[in-house]
C-alpha positions in Angstrom: 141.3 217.2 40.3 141.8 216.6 44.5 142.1 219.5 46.7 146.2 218.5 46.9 146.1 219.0 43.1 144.7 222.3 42.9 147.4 223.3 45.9 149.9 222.5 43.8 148.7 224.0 40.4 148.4 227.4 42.1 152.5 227.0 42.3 152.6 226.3 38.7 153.7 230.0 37.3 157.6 228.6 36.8 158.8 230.6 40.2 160.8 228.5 42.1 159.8 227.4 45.3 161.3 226.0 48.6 159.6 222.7 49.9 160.3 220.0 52.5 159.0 216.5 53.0 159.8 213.3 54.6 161.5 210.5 52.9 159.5 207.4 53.0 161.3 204.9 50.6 163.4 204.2 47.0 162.0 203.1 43.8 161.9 202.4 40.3 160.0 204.1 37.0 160.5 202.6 33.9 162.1 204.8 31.0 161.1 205.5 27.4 164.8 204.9 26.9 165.3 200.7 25.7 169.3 199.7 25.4 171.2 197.8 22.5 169.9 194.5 24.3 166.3 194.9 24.2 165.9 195.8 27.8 163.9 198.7 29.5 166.1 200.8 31.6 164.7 202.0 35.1 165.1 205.0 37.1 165.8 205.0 40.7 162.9 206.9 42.4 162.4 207.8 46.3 159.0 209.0 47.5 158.5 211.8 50.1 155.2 212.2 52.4 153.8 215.4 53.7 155.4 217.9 51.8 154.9 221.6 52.7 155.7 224.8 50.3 158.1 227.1 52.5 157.3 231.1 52.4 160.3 233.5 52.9 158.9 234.5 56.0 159.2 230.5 57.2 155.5 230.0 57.3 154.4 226.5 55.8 152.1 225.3 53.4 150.6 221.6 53.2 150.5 221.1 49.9 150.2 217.5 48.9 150.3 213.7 50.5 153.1 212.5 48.8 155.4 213.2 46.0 157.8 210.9 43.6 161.3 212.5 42.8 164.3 211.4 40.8 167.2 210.1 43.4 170.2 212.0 41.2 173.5 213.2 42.4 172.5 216.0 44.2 170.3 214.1 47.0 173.1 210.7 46.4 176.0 213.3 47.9 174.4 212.9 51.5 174.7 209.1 51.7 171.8 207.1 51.5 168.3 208.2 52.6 166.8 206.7 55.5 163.1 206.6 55.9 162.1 209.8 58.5 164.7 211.8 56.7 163.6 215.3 56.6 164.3 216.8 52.9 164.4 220.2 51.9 165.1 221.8 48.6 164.0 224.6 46.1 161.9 223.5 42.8 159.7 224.6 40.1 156.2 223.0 39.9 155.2 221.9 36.3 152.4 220.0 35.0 152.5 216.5 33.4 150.2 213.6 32.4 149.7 210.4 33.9 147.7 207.7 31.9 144.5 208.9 33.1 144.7 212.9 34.0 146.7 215.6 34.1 149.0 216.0 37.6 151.8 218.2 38.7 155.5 217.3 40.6 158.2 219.2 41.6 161.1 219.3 39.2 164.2 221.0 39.2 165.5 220.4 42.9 168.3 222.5 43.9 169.8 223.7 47.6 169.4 220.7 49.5 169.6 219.7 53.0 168.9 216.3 54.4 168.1 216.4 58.3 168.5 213.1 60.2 167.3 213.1 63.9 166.9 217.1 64.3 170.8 216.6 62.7 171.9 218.3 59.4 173.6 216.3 57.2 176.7 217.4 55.7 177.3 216.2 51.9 180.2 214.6 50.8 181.3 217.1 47.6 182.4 214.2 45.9 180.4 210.8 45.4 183.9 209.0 44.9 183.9 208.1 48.0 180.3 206.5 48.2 180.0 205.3 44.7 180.5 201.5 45.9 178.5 201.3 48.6 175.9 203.5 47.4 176.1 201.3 43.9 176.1 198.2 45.8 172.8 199.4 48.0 171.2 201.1 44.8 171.9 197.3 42.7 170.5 195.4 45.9 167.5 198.2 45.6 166.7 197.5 42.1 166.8 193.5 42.3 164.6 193.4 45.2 161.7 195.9 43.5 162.3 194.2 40.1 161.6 190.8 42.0 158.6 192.3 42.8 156.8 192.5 39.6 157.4 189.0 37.6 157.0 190.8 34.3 160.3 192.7 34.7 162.9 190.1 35.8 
């Protein structure tokens, strides 16, 4: 297990946590979950770089290079993410396996805040008013990664 691994096991005692990392870009896992027609569903995904666990006292931890999150309602009610984004929130470490070993994420996400250019984003409450444009960009999103691998178009 790498060194980032072992950072993050030492978390893994079901306390949650605050973290913060910077949004690099969206993208798709498959699901177990297959619909009516045959088809595999996907999950939209967004990947964060340098993420650092957050003491009470402010001091910060490095704790891994990069991390794979859910994109759900709770980080869609800021707008869109744009890459540099600065994304804080409060999880629970748990561990999971991968094909080939066993690794750990961050689950759980709760009390976000999305900083843009030193800015703190305010969230909309209500994602009424972005669900077409955000559906529009998330649709555009999902046909250009699913062009990307042959096998799932």
């Amino acid at each position: 297990m790498s060194k980032i691994g072992e950072q993050l096991k030492e978390l893994k005692d079901g306390t949650r946590y605050s973290f913060k990392g910077t949004f690099q870009h969206n993208g798709l896992k498959s699901t177990d979950y297959i619909d009516k027609m045959g088809n595999t569903r996907y999950q939209p995904t967004f990947m964060l770089t340098d993420i650092y666990q957050i003491d009470t006292d402010g001091k910060e931890h490095y704790v891994a290079d990069h991390l794979w999150m859910n994109l759900t309602k709770l980080f869609l009610k800021y707008g869109w993410l744009e890459k540099g984004d600065l994304v804080q929130f409060d999880g629970k470490v748990v561990e999971y396996m991968t094909q080939r070993k066993n690794d750990f994420k961050i689950e759980r996400p709760s009390k976000v805040i999305i900083t843009r250019s030193e800015v703190t984003l305010p969230h909309t409450g209500s994602l009424k008013k972005l669900s077409k444009k955000l559906t529009y960009k998330i649709d555009l999103t999902l046909k250009q990664e699913i062009s990307c691998y042959p096998s799932l178009a």
